[in-house]
Backbone as CSV, one residue per row, in Angstrom:
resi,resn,N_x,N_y,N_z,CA_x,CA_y,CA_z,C_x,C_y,C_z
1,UNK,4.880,-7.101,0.201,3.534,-7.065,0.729,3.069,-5.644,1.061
2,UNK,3.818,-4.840,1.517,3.689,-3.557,2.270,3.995,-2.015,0.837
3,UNK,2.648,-2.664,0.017,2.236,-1.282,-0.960,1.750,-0.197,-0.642
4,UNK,1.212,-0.013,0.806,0.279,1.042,0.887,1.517,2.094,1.013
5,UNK,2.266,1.946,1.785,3.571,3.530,2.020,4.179,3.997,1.052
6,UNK,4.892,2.249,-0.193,5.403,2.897,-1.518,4.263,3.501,-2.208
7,UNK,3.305,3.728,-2.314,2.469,3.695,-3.278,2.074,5.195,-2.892
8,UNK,2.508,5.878,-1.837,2.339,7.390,-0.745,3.807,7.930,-1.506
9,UNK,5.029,7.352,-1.074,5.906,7.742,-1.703,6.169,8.072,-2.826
10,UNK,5.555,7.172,-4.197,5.297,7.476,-5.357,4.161,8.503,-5.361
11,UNK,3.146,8.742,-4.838,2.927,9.616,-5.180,3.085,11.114,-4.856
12,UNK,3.960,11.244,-3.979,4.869,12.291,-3.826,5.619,12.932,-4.407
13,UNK,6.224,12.124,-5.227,7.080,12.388,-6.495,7.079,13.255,-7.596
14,UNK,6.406,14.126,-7.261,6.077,15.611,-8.574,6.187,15.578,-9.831
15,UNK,6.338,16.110,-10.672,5.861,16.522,-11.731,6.880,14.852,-13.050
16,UNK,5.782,14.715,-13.523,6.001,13.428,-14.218,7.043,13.196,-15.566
17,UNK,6.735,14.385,-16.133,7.862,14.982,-17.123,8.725,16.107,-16.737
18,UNK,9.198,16.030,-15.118,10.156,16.505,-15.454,11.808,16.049,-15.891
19,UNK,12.672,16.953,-16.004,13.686,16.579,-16.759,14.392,16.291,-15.561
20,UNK,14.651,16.883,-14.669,15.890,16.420,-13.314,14.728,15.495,-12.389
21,UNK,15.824,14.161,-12.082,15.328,13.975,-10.908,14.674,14.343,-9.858
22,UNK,13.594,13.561,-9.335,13.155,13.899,-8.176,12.968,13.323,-7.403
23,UNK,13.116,13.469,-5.677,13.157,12.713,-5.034,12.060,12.804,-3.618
24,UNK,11.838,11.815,-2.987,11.418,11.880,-1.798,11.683,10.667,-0.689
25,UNK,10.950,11.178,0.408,11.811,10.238,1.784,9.984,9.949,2.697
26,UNK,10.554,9.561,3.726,8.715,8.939,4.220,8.966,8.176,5.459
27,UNK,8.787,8.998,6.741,8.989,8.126,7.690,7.357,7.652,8.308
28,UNK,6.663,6.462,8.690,5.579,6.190,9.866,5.384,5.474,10.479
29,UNK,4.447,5.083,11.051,4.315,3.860,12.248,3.022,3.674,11.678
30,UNK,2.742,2.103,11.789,1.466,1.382,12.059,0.732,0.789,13.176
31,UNK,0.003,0.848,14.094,-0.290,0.071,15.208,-0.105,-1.507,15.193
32,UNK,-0.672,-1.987,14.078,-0.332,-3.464,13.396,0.104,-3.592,11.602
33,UNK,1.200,-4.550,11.986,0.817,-4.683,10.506,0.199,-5.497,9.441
34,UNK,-0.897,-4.766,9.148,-1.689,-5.893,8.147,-1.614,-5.271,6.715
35,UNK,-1.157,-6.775,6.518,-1.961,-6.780,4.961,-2.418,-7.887,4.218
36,UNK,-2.855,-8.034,3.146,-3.904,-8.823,2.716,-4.756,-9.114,3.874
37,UNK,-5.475,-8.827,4.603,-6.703,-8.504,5.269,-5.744,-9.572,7.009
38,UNK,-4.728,-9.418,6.743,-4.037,-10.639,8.197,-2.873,-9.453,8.864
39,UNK,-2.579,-10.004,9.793,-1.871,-9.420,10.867,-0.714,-10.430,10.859
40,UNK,0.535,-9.530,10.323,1.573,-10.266,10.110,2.712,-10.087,11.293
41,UNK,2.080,-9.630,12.255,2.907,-9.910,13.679,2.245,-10.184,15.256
42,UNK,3.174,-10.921,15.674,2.032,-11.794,16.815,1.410,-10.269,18.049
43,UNK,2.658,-9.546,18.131,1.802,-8.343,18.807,2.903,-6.993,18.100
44,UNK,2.220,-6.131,18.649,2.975,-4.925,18.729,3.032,-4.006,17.052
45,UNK,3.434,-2.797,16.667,3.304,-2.194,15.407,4.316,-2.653,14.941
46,UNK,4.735,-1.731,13.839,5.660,-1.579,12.776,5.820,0.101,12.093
47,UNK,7.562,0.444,12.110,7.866,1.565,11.982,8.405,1.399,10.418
48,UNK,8.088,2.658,9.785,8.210,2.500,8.109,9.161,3.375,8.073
49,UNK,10.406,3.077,6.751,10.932,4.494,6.191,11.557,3.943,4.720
50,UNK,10.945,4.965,4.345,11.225,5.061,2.390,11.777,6.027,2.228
51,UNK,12.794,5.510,0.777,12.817,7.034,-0.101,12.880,6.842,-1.243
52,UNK,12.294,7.097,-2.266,12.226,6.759,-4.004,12.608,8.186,-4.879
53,UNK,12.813,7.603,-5.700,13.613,8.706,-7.042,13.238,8.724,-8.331
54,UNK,12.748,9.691,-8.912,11.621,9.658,-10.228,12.242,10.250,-11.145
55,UNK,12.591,9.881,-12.629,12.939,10.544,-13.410,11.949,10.276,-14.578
56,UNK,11.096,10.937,-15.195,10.635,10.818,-15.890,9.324,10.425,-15.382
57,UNK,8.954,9.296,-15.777,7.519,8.292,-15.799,8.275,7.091,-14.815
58,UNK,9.558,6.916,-14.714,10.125,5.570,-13.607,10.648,6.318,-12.492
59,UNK,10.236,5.282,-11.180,9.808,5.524,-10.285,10.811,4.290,-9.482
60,UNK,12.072,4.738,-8.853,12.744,3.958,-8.264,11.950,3.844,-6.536
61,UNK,12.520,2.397,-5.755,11.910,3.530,-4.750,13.064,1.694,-3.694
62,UNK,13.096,2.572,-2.295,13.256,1.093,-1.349,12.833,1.721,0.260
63,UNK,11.943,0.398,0.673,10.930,0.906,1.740,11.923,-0.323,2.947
64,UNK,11.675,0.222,4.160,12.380,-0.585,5.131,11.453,-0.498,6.224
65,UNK,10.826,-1.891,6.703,10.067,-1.834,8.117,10.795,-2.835,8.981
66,UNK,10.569,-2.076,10.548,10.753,-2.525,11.247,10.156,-2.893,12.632
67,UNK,9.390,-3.823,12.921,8.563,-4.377,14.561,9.039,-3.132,15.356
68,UNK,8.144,-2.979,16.172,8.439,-2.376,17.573,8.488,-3.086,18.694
69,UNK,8.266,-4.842,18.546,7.512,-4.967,19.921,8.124,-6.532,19.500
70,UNK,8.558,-7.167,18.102,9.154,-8.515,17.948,10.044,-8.433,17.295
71,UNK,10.674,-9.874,16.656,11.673,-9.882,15.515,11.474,-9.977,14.513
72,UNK,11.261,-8.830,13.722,10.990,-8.850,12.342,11.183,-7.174,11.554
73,UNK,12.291,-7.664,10.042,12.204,-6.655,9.361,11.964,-6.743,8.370
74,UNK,11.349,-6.189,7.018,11.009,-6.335,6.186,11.767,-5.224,4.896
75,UNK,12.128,-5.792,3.810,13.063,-4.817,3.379,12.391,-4.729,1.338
76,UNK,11.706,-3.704,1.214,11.149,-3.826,-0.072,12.122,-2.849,-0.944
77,UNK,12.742,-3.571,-2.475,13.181,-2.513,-3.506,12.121,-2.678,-4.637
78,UNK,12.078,-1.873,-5.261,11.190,-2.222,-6.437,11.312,-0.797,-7.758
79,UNK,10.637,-0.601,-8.404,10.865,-0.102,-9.783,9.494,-0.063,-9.821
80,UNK,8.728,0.673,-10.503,7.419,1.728,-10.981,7.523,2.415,-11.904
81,UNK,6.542,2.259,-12.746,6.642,2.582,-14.636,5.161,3.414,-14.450
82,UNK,5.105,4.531,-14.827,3.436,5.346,-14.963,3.044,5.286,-16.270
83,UNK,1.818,4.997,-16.725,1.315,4.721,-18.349,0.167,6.200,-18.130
84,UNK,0.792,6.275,-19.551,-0.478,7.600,-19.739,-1.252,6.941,-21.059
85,UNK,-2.705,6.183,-20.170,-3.883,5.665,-21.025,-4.868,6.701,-21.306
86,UNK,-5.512,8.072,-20.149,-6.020,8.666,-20.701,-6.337,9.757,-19.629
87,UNK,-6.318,11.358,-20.065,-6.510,11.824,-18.964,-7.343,11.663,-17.698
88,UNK,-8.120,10.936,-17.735,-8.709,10.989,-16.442,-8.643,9.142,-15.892
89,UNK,-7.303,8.602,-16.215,-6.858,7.164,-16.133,-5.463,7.330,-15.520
90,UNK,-4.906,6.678,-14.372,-3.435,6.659,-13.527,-3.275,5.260,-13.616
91,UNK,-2.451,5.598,-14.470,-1.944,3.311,-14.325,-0.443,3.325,-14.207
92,UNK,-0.225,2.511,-13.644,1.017,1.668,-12.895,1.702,0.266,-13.284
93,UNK,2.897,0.097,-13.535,2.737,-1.146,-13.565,4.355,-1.344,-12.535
94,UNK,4.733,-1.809,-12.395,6.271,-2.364,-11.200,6.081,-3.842,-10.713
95,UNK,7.495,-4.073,-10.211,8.359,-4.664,-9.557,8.939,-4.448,-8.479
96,UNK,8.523,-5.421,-7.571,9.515,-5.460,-6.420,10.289,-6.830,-5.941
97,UNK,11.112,-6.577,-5.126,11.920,-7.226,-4.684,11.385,-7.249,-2.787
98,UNK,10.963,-8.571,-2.216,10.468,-8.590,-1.152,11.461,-9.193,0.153
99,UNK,12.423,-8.808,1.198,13.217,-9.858,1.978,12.968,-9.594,3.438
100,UNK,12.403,-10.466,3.944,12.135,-10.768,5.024,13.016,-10.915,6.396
101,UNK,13.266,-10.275,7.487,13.937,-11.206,8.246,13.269,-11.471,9.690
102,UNK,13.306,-12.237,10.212,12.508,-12.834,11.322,13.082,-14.197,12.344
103,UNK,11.892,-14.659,12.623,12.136,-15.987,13.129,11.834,-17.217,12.022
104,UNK,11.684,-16.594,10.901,11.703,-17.427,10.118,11.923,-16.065,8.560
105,UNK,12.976,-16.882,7.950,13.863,-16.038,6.636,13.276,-16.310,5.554
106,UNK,12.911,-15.428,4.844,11.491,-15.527,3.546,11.712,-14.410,2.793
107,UNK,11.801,-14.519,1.279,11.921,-13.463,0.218,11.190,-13.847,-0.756
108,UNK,10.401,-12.743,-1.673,9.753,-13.144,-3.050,10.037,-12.096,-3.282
109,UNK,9.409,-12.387,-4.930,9.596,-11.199,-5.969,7.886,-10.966,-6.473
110,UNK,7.904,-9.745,-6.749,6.718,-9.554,-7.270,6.645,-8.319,-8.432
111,UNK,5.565,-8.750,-9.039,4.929,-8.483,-10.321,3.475,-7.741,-9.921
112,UNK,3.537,-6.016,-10.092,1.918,-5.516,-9.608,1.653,-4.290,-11.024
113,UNK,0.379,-4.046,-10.473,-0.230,-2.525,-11.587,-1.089,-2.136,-10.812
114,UNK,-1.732,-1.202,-11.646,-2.787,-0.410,-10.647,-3.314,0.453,-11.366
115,UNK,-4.697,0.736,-11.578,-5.274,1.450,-12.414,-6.265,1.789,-11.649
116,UNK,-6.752,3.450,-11.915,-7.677,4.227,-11.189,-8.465,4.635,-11.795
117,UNK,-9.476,5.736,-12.134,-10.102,6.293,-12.677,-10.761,7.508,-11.816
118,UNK,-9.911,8.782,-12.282,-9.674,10.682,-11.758,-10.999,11.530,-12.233
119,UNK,-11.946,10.931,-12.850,-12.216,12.019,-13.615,-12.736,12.655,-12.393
120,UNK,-13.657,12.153,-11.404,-14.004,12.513,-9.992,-13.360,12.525,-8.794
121,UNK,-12.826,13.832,-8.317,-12.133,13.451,-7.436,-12.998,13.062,-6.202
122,UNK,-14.298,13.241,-6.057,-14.849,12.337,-4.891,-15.315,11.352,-4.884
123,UNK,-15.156,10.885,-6.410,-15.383,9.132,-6.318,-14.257,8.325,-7.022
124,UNK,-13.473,7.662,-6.570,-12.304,7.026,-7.373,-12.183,5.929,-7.232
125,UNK,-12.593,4.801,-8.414,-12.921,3.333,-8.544,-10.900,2.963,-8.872
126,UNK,-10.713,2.110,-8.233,-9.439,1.847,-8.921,-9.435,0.336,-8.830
127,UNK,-8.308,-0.519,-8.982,-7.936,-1.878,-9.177,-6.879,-2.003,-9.053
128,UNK,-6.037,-2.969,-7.659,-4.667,-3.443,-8.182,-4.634,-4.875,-7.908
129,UNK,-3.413,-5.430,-9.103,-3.008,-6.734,-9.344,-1.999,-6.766,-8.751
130,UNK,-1.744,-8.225,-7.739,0.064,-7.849,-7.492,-0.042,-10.046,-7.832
131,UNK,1.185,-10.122,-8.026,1.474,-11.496,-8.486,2.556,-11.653,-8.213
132,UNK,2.694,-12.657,-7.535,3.977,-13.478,-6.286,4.408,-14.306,-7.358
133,UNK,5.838,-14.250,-7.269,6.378,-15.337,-8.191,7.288,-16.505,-7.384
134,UNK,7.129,-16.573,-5.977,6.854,-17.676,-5.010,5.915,-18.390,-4.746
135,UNK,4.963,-17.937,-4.864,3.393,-18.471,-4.302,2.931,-18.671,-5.351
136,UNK,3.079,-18.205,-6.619,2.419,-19.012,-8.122,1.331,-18.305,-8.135
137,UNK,0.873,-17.274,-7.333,-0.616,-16.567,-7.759,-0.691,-15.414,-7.260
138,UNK,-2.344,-15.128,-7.464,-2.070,-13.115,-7.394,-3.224,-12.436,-5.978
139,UNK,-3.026,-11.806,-6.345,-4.210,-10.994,-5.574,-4.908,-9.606,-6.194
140,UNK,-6.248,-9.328,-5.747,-6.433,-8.320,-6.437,-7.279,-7.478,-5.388
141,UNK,-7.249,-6.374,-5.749,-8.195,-5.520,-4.762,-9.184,-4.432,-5.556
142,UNK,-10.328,-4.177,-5.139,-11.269,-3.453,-5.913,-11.098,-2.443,-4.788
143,UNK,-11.115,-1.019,-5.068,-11.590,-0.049,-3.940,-12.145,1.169,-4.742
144,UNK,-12.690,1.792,-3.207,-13.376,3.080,-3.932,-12.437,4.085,-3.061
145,UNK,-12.427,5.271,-3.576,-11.775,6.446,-2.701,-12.578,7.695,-2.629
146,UNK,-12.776,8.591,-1.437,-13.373,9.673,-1.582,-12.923,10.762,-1.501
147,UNK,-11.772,11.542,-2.281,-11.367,12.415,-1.556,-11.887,14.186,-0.946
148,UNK,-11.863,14.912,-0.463,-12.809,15.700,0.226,-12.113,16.907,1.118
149,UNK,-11.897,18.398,0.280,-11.011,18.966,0.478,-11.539,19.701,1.627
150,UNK,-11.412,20.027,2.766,-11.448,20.986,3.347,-10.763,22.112,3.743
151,UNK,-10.561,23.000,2.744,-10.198,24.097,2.904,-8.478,23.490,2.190
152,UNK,-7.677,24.759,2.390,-5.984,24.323,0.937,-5.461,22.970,1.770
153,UNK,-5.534,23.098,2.843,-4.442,22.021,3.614,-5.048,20.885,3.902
154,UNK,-6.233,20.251,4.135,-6.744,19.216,4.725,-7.744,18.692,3.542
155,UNK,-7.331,17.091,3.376,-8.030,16.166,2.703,-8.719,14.973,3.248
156,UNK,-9.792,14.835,3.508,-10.170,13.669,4.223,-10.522,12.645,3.253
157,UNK,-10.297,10.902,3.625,-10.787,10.495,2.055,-11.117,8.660,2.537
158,UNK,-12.159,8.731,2.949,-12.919,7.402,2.837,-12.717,6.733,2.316
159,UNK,-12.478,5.324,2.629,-12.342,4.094,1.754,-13.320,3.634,1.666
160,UNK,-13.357,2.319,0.817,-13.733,0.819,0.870,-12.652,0.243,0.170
161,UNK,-12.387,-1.012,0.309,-11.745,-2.439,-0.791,-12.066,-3.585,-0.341
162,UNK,-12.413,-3.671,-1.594,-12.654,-5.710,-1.241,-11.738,-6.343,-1.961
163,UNK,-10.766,-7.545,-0.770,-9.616,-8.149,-1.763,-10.183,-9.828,-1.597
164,UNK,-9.608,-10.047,-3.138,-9.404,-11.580,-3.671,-8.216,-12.207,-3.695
165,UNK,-8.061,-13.295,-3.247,-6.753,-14.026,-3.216,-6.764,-15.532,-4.017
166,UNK,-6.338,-15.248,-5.030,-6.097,-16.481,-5.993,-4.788,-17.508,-5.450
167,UNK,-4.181,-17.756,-4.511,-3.369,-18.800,-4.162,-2.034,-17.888,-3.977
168,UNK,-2.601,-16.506,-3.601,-1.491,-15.602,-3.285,-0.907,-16.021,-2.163
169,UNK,-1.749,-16.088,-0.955,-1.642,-16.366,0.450,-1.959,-17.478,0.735
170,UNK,-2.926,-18.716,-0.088,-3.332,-19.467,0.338,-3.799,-20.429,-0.323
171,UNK,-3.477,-21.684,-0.863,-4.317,-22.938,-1.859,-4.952,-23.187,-1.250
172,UNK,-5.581,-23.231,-0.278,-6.700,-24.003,0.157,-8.185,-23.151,0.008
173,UNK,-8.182,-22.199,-0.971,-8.902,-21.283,-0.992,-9.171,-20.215,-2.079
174,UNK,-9.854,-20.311,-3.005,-9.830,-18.929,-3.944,-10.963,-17.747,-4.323
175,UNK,-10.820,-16.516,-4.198,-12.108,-15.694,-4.416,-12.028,-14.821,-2.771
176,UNK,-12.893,-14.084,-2.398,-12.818,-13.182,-1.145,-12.215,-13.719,-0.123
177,UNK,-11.597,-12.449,0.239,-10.071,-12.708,1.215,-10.851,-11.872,2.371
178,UNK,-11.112,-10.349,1.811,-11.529,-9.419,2.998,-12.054,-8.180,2.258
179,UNK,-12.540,-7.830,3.712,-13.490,-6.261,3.505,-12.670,-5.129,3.848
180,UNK,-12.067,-4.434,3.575,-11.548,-3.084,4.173,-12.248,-1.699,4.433
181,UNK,-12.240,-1.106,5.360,-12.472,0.420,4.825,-11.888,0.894,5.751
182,UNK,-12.305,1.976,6.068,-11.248,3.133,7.019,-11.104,4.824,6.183
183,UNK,-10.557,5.538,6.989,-10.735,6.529,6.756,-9.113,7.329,7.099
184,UNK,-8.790,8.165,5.675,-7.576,8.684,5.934,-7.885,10.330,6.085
185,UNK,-6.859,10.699,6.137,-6.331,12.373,6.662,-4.986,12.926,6.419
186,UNK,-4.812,13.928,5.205,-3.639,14.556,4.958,-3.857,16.047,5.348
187,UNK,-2.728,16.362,5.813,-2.263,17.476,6.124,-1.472,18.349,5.381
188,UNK,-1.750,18.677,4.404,-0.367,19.892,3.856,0.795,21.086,4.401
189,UNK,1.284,20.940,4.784,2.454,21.852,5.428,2.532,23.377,4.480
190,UNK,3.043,22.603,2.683,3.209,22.967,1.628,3.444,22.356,0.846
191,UNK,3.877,22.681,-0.769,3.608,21.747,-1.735,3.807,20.453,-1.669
192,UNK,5.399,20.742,-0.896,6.334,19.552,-0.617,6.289,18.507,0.566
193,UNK,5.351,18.870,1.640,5.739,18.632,2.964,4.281,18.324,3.394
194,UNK,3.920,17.065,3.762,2.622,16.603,4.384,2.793,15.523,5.766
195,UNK,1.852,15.490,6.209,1.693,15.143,7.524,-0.053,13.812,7.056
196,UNK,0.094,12.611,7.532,-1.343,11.864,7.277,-1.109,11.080,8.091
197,UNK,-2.515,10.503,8.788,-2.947,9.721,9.296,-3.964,8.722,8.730
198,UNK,-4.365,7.474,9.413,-5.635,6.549,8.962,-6.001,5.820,10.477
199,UNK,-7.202,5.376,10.239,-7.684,4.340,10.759,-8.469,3.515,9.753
200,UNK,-8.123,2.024,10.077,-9.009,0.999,9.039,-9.591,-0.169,10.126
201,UNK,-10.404,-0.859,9.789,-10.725,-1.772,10.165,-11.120,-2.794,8.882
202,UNK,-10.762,-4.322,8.941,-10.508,-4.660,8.343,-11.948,-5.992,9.021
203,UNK,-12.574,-6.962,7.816,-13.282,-8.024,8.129,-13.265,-8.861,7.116
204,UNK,-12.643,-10.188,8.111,-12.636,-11.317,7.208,-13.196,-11.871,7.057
205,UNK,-12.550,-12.506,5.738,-13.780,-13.164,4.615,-13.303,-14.573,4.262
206,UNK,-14.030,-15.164,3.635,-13.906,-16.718,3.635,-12.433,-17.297,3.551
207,UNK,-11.332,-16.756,2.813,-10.207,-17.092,2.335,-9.329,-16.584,3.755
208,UNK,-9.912,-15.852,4.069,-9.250,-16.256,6.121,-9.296,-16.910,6.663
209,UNK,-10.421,-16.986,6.681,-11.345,-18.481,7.445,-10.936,-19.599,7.369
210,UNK,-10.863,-20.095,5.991,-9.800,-21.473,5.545,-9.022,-21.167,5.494
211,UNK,-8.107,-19.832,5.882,-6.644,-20.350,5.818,-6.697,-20.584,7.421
212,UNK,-6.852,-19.774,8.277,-6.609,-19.700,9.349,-7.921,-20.112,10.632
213,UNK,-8.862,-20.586,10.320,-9.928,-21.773,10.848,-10.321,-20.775,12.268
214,UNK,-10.134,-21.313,13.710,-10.766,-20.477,14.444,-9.913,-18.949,14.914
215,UNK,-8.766,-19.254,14.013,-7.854,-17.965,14.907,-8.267,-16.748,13.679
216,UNK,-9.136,-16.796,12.696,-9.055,-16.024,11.929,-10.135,-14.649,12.779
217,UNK,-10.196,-13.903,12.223,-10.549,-12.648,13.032,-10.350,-10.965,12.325
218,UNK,-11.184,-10.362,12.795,-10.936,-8.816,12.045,-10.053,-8.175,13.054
219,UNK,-9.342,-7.158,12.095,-8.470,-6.455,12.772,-8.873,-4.543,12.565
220,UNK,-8.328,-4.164,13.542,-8.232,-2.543,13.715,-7.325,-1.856,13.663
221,UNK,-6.793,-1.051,12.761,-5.331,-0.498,13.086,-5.473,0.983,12.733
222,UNK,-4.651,1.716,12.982,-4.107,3.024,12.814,-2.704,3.389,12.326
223,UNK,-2.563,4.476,11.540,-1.034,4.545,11.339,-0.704,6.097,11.197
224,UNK,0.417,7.044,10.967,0.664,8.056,10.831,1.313,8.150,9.651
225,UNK,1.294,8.978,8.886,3.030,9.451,7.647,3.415,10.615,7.711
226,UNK,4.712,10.507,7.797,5.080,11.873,7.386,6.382,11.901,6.249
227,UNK,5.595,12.426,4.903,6.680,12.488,3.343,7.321,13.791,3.062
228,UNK,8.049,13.936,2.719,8.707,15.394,1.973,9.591,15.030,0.828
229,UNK,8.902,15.540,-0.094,9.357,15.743,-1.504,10.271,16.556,-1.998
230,UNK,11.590,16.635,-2.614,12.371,17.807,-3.005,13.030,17.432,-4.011
């Protein structure tokens, strides 16, 4: 479930043809953790740490979260393939491996991609598919990105996404899940070494609603990263 940190980690990962390995690591915290537009713990954040390994165009990687405040860890491996469709096109396609542990013990596997479009770096339309091979269906997300250099070290970069849930999260329901946006912040140290933050706020949309009737609700969160590449 938890793409947004691998998906930081991968792109950390430097230069795409090169010949030696490369690696990186990724520690942060979330205030909550949401995803697909829900709050997957009854209170309190979640602390992240990755590290993935790139040789070539594949993109190993395994992410580990852990509650601050309940019982729950979450343990992602997965594999990442980069397609070169066209210079100003970033596509993705991977696998992960999802295992849960909690008050209740839960694992899937999943099937995702992701395709962007660079030619602007202050407007970036992208798309990702991810497909549960527990749950029998997918999800998808449309977003825009803005990114916005101020000066060598600081990037500020506006969202939006709107996600759909085809029986990913929920049969009783198909088509808009939620609204996202929020606003991130990287820091450059140096080539290798960054520092980011976000805030999002998140509003739900019909496929909340029926899943989750009066407890459904928007959420607010914040998070920090800090990656280094070598």
């Amino acid at each position: 479930m938890k793409r947004t940190a691998i998906a930081i980690i991968a792109s950390v990962a430097l230069p795409v043809m090169a010949a030696e390995p490369e690696f990186a690591i990724e520690v942060g915290w979330d205030s909550k953790y949401v995803s697909e537009g829900r709050n997957n713990l009854p209170h309190g954040g979640i602390g992240w740490a990755g590290a993935s390994a790139t040789v070539g165009d594949l993109t190993a990687y395994a992410l580990v979260g852990r509650a601050d405040a309940a019982h729950f860890t979450e343990w992602n491996f997965g594999v990442e393939y980069q397609l070169h469709l066209h210079d100003t096109l970033e596509a993705f396609v991977g696998a992960q491996r999802i295992e849960n542990y909690g008050d209740v013990r839960c694992s899937d596997n999943e099937l995702f991609a992701e395709l962007a479009w660079t030619a602007w770096d202050y407007l970036v339309p992208s798309i990702a598919y991810t497909y549960s091979t527990e749950a029998g269906g997918y999800f998808v997300e449309l977003s825009l990105h803005s990114n916005w250099h101020l000066g060598e070290q600081l990037i500020l970069s506006p969202y939006l996404t709107q996600g759909f849930d085809f029986q990913y999260v929920t049969e009783d329901h198909n088509g808009a899940n939620h609204l996202q946006f929020g606003l991130e912040a990287t820091w450059a140290f140096s080539d290798n070494l960054s520092v980011s933050a976000q805030v999002s706020r998140v509003i739900a949309g019909k496929d909340i609603e029926v899943d989750q009737g009066e407890e459904a609700r928007d959420e607010t969160f914040a998070g920090v990263r800090l990656a280094w590449a070598f």
